[in-house]
N, C-alpha and C positions, 0 to 999 in steps of 0.2 A: 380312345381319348381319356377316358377316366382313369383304366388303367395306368396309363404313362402318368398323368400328375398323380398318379397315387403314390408310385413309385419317384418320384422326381420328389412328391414331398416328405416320403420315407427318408430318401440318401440327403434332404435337407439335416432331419431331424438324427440320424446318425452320426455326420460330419458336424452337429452343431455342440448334438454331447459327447462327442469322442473328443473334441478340444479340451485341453487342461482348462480348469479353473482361472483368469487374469488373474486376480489375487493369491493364485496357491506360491508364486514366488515370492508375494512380500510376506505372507503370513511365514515361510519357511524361515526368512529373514528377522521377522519380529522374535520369531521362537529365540531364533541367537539371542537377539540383544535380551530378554527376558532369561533364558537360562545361562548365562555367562555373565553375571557382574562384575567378574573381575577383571573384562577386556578394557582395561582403562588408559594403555599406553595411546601416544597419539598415533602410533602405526595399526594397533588393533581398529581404534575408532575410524580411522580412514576407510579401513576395508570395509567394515559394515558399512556407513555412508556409499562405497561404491556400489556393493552388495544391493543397499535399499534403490539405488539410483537405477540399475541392472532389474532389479524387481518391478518399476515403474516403466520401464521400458518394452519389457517381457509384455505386464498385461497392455501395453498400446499396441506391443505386435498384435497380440491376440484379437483384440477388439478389432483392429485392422485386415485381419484377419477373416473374422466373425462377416463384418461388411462385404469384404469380397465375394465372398461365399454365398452369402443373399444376394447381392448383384448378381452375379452370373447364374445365379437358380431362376429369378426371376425376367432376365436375357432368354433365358434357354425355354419359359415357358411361353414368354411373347412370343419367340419364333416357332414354337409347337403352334400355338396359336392359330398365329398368322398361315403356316403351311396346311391347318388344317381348313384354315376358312377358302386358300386357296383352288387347295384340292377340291373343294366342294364348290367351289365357283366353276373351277373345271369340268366336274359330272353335272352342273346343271345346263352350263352352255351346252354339253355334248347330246345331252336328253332332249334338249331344245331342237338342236341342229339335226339330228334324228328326225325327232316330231317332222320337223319342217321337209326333212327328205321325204317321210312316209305320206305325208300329206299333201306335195310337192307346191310351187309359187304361187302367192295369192295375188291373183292379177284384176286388178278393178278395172280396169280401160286397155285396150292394146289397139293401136292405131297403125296405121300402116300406109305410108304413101310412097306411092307408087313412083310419082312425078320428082319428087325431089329426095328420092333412095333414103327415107328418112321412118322412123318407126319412135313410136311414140308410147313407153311402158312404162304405166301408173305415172302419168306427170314426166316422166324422164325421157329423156330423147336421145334417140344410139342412128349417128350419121354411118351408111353402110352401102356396100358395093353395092352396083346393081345386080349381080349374081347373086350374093347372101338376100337382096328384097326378093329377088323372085322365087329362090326355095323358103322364104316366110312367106311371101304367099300363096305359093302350092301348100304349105302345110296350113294355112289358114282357112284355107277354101278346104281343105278335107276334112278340118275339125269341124267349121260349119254345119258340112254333110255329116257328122259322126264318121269318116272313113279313118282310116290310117292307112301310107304309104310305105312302100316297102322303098327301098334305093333305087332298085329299076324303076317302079312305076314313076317317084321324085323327076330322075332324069328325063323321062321320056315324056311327062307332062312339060318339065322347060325346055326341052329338044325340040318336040316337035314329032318324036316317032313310037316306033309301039316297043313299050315296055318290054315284048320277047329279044328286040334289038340291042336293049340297053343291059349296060354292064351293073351289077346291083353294089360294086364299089364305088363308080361315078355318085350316084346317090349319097352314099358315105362320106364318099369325098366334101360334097356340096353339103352337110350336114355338118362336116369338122369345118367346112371355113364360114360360115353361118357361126357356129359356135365361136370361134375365133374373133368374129368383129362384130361379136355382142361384147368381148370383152370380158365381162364380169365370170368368173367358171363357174359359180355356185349359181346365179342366173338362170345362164345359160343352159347346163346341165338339167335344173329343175324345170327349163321352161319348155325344153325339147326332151321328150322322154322317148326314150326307146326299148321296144319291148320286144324281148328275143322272139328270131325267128316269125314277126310279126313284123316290124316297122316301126314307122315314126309320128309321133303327133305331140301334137302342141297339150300339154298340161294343162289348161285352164279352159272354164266356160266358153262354150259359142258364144254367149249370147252377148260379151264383152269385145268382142274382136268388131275393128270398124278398118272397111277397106276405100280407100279413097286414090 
C-alpha cells in the first residue's frame, strides 16, 4: 500500500513539472513586444495582440490541465483506498467464518418437538417433516449419551431394525434431507457434523438440548 502511493505520488510530481511553465508563452510574447519597437504598423500590432491573447489561453489550457491531473490522482487513490479497505473486510469476514467453522455453531437452547414436527434453535423456530424430526432426534438422544451414529445405526434406530439390516446410505440419505429442511446450509452443516468413517453428531452441548 505504501508502495503504490509512493509511486502514484512520484508520477504526480513528474507529470506536474514535466508541464511547460503557463506563463512561458506570454513571457515569449512579451520578449517580442520588448525587443521589436519598430512593429508599429496596425497589421504587426494585431499579431502580437493575438499572439498575447493565444498566450492567455495556452496558460488556462495548462492550469486546466494541472486540475485534471490532481483530480484523477486523487480518484485513483480513493479507489486504491477503498479496494484496499475492501479486501481486508474480505480477509476478516473469511478469518471469521473459518474461526466459526473450526469451532462449529454456538447453540444456547435447541428444543425439539415432537408433537408439532417443530424445533426450536436459539429463539428460532425451523417447521420440518416428521422424518427430518425423528433423525434430529435420534441424533439428539446420541449426543445426550456422548454416542455418534453411523448411517446404519441413524436408520435402523427410526426403522425399527438392526443396524447389520440397514443400508449406511439410507442414513445419509435422512442426514441430506434433515439438512435440506433446516434450510440455512451454513447452520446446518455446522450443526450436524460428520466425521469420516465415524458418523454423525450434533455439534453443541448435551446439556442444552430439550426434548419435548
Amino acid at each position: 500500500m505504501i508502495a503504490i502511493v509512493a509511486i502514484l505520488l512520484i508520477a504526480a510530481g513528474v507529470l506536474f513539472f514535466s508541464l511547460p511553465d503557463a506563463d512561458a508563452f506570454n513571457i515569449r510574447v512579451e520578449r517580442i513586444f520588448v525587443e521589436n519597437d519598430d512593429l508599429t504598423s496596425g497589421a504587426e500590432i494585431k499579431l502580437l495582440e493575438i499572439l498575447a491573447q493565444s498566450g492567455t489561453a495556452f496558460a488556462d489550457v495548462l492550469t486546466s490541465y494541472r486540475v485534471v491531473i490532481f483530480v484523477l490522482l486523487v480518484f485513483s487513490t480513493a479507489l486504491l483506498i477503498a479496494a484496499l479497505v475492501f479486501l481486508l473486510t474480505i480477509i476478516t469476514l473469511n478469518r471469521r467464518m473459518s474461526e466459526i467453522e473450526r469451532a462449529g455453531i454456538r447453540v444456547a437452547s435447541l428444543t425439539i418437538n415432537r408433537a408439532e414436527n417443530t424445533v426450536i434453535l436459539n429463539g428460532m423456530a425451523f417447521r420440518l417433516t416428521p422424518a427430518a424430526i425423528e433423525t434430529l432426534s435420534v441424533l439428539a438422544e446420541a449426543r445426550m449419551d456422548d454416542d455418534m451414529l453411523s448411517g446404519a445405526e441413524i436408520e435402523a434406530m427410526i426403522s425399527g431394525r438392526r443396524s447389520e439390516d440397514c443400508d449406511e446410505a439410507a442414513g445419509a440419505t435422512r442426514i441430506k434431507r434433515l439438512r435440506d429442511a433446516l434450510g440455512n446450509q451454513m447452520v446446518s452443516e455446522l450443526l450436524i457434523k460428520n466425521v469420516a468413517r465415524r458418523g454423525y453428531m450434533l455439534a453443541i452441548d448435551k446439556d442444552v438440548i430439550r426434548m419435548s
